[in-house]
N, C-alpha and C positions, 0 to 999 in steps of 0.2 A: 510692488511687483518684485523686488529685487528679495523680500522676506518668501513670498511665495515659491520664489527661484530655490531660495534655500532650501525653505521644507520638502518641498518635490525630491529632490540632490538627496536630503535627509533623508526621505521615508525611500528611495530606491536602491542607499546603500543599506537601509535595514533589512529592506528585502534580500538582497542578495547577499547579504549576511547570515540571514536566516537559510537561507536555501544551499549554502553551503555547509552551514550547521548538520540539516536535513541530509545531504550528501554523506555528509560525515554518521550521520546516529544511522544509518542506512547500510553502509559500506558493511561493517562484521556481519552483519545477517547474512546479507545478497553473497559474502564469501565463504560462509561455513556452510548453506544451503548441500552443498554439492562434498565439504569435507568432513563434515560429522561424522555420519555414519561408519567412513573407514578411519576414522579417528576412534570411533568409541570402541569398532574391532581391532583395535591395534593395542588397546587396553584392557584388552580381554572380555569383553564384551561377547555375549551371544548373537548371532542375527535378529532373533527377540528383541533382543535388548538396545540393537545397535537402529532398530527402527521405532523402537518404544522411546529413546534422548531423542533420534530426531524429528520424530513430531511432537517432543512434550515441549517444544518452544510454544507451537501454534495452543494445544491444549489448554496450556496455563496465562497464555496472552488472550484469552475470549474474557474469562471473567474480569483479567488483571485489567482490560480495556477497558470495560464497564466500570471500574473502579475507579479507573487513574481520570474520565470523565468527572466522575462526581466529586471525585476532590481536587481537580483543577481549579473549579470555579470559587473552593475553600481556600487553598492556600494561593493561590496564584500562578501563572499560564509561567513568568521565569522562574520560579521555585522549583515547579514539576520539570520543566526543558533540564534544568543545572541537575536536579536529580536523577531521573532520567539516562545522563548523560554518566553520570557521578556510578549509578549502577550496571551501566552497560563497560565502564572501565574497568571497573571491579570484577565483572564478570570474565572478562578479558585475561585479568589476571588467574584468575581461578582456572581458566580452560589450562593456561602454562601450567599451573600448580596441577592439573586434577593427575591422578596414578590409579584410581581404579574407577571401573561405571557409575556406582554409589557416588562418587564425589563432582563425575562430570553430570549425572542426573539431577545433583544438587545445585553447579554451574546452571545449567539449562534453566532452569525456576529463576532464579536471579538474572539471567539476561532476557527472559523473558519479560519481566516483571517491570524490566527497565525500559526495553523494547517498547513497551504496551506504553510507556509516557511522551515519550518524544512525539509525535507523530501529532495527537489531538493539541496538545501547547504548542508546538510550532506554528502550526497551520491557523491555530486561532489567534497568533499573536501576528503570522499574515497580514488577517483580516482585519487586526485591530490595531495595525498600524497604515494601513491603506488607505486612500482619498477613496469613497463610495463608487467612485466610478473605475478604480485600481486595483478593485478589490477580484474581478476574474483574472485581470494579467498578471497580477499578484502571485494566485493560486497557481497558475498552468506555469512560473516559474520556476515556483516550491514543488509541483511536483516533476518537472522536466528535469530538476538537479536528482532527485529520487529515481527516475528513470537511468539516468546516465550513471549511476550507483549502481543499479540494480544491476544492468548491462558490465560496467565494468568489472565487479565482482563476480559475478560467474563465468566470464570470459578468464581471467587470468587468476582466480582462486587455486586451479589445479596446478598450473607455470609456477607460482610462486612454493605451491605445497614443496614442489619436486623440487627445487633450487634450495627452498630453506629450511623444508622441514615444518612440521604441527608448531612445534611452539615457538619459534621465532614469528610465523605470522602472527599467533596471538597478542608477543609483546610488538607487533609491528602495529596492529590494530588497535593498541592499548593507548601505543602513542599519538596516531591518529585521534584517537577520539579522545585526549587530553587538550590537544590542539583546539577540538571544538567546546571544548569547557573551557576552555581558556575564551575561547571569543565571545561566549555568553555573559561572562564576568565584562566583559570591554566594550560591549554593545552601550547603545545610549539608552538604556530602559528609565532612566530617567526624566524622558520626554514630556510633555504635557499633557498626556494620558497616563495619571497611577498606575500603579500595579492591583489589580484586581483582587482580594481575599476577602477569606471567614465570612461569607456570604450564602446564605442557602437558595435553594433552587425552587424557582416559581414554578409550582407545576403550572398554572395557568398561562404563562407561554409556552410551554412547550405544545398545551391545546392549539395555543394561538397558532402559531407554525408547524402543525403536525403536519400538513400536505406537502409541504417540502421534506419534513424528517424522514416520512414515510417515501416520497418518491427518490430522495439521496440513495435510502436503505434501498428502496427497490434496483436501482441502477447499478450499485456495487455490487451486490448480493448475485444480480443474474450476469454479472460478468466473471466474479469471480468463483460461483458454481460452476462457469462453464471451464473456468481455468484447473476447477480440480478434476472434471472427466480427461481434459485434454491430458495432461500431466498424469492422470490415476490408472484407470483403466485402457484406454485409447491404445499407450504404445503397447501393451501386451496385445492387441487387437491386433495391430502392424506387422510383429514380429510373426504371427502366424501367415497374414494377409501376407504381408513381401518375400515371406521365407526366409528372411534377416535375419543374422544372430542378435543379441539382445545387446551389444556392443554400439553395432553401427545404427538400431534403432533408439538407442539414446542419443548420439551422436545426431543425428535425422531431428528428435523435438529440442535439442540445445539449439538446435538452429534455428528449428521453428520462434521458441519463444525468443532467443535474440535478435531477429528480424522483425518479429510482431515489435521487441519494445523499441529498436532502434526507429522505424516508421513512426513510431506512438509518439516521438519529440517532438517533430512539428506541428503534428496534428494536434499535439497541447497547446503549442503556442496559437495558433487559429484559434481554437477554442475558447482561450482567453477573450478574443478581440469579439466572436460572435457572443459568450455570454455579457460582453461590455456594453450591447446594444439591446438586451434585451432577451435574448431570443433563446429561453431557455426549453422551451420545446421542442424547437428545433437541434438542440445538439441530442437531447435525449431519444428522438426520431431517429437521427441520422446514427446516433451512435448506435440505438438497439438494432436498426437494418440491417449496418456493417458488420455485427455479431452473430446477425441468424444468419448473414451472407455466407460467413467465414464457416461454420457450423455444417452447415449443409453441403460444402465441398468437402468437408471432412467426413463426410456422410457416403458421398457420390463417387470421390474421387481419391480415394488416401492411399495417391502414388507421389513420389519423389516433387514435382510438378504440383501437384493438388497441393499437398503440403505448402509450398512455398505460395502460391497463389494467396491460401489459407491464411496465411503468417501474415501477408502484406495487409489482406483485410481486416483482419484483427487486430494489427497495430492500430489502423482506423479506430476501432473500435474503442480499444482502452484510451487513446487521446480523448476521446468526445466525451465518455463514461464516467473516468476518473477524474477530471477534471471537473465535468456537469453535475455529479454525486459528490464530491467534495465542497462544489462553489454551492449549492442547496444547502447544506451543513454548514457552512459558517453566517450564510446569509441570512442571518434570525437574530433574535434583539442578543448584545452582548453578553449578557448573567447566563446566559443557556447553551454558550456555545461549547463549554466543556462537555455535557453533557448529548448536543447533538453531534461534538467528531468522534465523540467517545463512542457511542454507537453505530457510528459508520463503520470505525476500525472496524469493531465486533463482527459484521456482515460480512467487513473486507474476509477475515480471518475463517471465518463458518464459513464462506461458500467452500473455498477447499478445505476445511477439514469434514465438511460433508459431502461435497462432492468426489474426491477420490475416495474416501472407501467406498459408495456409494455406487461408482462409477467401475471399481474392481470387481464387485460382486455381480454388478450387470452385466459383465462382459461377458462372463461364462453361461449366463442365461438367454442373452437378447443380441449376441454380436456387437456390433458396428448399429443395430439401431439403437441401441441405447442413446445415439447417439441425441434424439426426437427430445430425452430430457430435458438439457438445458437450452434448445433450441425453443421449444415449447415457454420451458421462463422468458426467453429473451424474448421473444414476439410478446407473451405479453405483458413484458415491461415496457415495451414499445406501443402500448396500444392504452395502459392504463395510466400511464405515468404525463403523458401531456392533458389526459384528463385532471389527472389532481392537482396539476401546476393552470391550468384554466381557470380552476374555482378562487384561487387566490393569487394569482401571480408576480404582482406588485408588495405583495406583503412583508418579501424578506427584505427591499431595500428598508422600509422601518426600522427606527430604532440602533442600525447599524454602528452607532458608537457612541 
């Protein structure tokens, strides 16, 4: 009993080691999201230009996803995290060094690149240090530290810009994410489970567990398409609809999205405890409802009020989602898991980079209905997704380590 005590002890500080890891490879993104742009015009940068660096993170992190998947499961789930980690610093430094767009365009490809690794090796090194039954609270930890990143970084991104200045946050987030390479090196990866490599990929499991890959991919995919109408096209809709300058309707979705994800903590943590029992239908249900909910007032009602309603149900939403779409991704036999977060990522990343330009161009044609889009996915990821998880349901705890 008193051995058991320990490993428990053991595998809950790995977790929350890891998830501050997570916090950490998290933090620079969720803080430049909002300063790029007047960073790359301050460099002389075109408007072109200064929009072309800041989606070329998302751009070049679809495929670098798909990558950093398939050679996870070659070199190993801490090789990729410390690298990962090793190029997100590096990039860090390069944003202090960059003096013209050419050099901060080239910055971008390299923290994307790095970006695109952390995420699928943390998550599967979660999974794969977790007791079969720790394996959702596990998950809705790792991602609730990612939330409260995500939150805190674009809350205090611009405070800090104005106090320090572009490159001092850079060497400030440099140091940060040295602090998490440093606890990757001092983690116990020496446990009683190897280190995973130079192994190739069966495709014959990933046959085996495709109704889970395929309902993970559906459940991120119609959240984060809806994430890019909201963010894309929507507030230009506002600004006409309210009569707002385009000031205070940015001001209006910073708040949207910080209330959606400040909500979205808890509701991670629930989620852990309901996928602990089973009940993987159910959060995919409840999740997809709370997102045609949230949609449809955004449809009916996109005043000050609607908005906020909006935001609340939303947060619902991505608690149940991202967590229920993540806990299907790792819950497949071990050798595959790089492979199915590695393709999660990819959906996370496509919904909005499809959905907001997608979502711009409809707005001048379709209004505010455009809005039926992703409203239209999200019902029927809600309708198709407890189907495919029926056909095999028990499947993913197999083979789990």
């Amino acid at each position: 009993m008193e051995r058991i005590g320990e490993e428990k002890g053991l595998e809950g500080l790995i977790i929350y080691i890891l998830s501050l890891i997570a916090f950490i490879g998290v933090i620079d993104t969720s803080f430049l999201i909002s300063i790029i742009s007047p960073f790359s015009y301050s460099l002389g940068a075109t408007k072109f230009e200064a929009g072309l660096i800041a989606g070329l993170y998302s751009i070049v992190a679809i495929p670098a996803s798909v990558f950093a998947g398939l050679m996870m499961d070659r070199i190993g789930r801490w090789r990729m995290l410390r690298l990962g980690l090793f190029l997100d610093f590096l990039s860090m430094i390069l944003y202090y060094l960059s003096m013209t767009p050419q050099m901060l365009m080239a910055t971008r490809v390299v923290h994307a690149i790095g970006g695109s690794m952390l995420f699928p090796s943390g998550i599967s090194l979660v999974a794969r240090y977790s007791r079969r039954e720790r394996i959702a609270p596990g998950i809705s930890l790792f991602l609730i530290f990612i939330a409260i990143s995500v939150a805190a970084g674009a809350v205090t991104s611009a405070t800090i810009v104005t106090l320090f200045g572009f490159r001092l946050v850079f060497l400030l987030l440099a140091g940060i994410i040295f602090i998490g390479g440093l606890l990757t090196l001092l983690l116990p990866s020496f446990l009683d489970i190897p280190e995973v490599s130079r192994r190739s990929v069966d495709v014959r499991l990933v046959k085996v567990f495709g109704d889970r890959v395929v309902a993970s991919i559906a459940m991120i995919f119609s959240l984060y398409i809806a994430f890019g109408f909201i963010v894309g096209g929507y507030p230009t809709l506002l600004v006409d609809i309210l009569g707002l300058p385009e000031e205070r309707v940015s001001g209006l979705m910073g708040m949207y999205m910080g209330v959606a994800t400040l909500v979205s903590i808890p509701v991670m943590f629930l989620t852990g405890r309901i996928l602990s029992s089973g009940r993987e239908r159910m959060v995919a249900v409840f999740g997809g409802l709370l997102l045609v909910a949230s949609l449809y007032i955004l449809m009916v009602n996109p005043e000050p009020r609607g908005l906020f309603i909006s935001s609340i149900i939303l947060g619902g939403a991505i608690g149940f989602l991202m967590v229920g779409s993540t806990y299907l991704a790792v819950t497949v036999d071990d050798s595959i898991r790089g492979v199915t977060t590695g393709l999660q990522q990819t959906f996370n990343i496509m919904g909005i980079a499809v959905g907001a330009p997608l979502s711009g161009l409809l707005a001048d044609l379709f209004g505010i209905s455009m809005m039926w889009i992703p409203l239209v996915a999200a019902l029927g990821m809600t309708l198709l997704v407890p189907l495919m998880l029926g056909r095999g349901l028990n499947r993913g705890v197999e083979g789990l380590q």
